[in-house]
C-alpha positions as CSV (number, residue, x, y, z in Angstrom):
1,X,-26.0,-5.9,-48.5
2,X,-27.0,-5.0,-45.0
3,X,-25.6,-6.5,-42.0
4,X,-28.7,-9.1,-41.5
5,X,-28.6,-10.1,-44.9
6,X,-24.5,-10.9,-44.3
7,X,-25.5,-12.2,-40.4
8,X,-27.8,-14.4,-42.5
9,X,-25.2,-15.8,-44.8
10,X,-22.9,-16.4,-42.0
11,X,-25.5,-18.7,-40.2
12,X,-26.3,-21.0,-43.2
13,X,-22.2,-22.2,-42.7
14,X,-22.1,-21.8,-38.7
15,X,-23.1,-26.0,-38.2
16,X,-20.5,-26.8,-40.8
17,X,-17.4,-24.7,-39.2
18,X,-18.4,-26.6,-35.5
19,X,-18.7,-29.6,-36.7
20,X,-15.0,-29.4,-37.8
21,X,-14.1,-29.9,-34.3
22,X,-15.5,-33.4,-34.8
23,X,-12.2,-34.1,-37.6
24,X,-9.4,-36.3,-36.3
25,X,-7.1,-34.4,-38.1
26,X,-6.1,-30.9,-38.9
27,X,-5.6,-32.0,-42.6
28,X,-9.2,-32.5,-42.6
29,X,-9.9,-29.9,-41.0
30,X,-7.8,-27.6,-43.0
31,X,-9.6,-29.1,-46.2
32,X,-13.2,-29.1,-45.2
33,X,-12.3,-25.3,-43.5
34,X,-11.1,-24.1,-46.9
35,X,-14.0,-25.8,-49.0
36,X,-16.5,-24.0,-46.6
37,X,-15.5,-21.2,-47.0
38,X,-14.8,-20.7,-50.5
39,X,-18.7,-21.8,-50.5
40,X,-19.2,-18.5,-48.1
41,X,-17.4,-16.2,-49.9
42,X,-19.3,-17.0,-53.7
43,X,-22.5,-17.1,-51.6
44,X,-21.5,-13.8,-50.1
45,X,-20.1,-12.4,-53.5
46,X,-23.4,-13.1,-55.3
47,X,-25.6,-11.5,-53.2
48,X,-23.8,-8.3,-53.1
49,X,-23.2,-8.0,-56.7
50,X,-27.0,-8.4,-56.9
51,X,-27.8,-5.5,-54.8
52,X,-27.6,-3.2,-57.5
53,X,-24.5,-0.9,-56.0
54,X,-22.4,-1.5,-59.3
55,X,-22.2,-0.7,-62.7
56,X,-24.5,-2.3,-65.5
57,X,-21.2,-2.5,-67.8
58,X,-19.9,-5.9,-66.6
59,X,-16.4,-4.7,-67.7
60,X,-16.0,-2.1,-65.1
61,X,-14.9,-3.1,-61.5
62,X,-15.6,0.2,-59.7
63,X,-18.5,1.2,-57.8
64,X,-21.2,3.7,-58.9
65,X,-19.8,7.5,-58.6
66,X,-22.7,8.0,-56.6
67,X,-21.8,5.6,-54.2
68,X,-18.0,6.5,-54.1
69,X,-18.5,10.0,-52.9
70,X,-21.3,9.1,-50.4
71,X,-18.6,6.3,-49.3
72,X,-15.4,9.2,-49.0
């Protein structure tokens, strides 16, 4: 994932975080913060397990030993 693909993530949820200012509450806000970004982050976790930097075995959690020694 580059940085503009991230950058672009990032903007899809930057109306929804300001608009949290709007809440009369910080119970509100603190739920509404927490749903947006659990929305980011599996938004952000499926594109960069689609990238193609890890494994094809779905069991393994490492990266590529490729990419681990380019990485150290």
């Amino acid at each position: 994932m580059t940085k503009a693909e991230f950058l672009s993530i990032a903007s899809n949820y930057y109306e929804e975080l300001e608009a949290l200012k709007e809440l009369p509450n910080f119970y509100d806000y603190e739920k509404n913060l927490v749903d947006i970004w659990q929305k980011f982050g599996n938004e952000f976790i499926e594109n960069h397990l689609n990238d193609g930097s890890f494994t094809e075995d779905r069991r393994k959690k490492k990266l590529l030993r490729s990419l681990e020694k380019s990485l150290s």
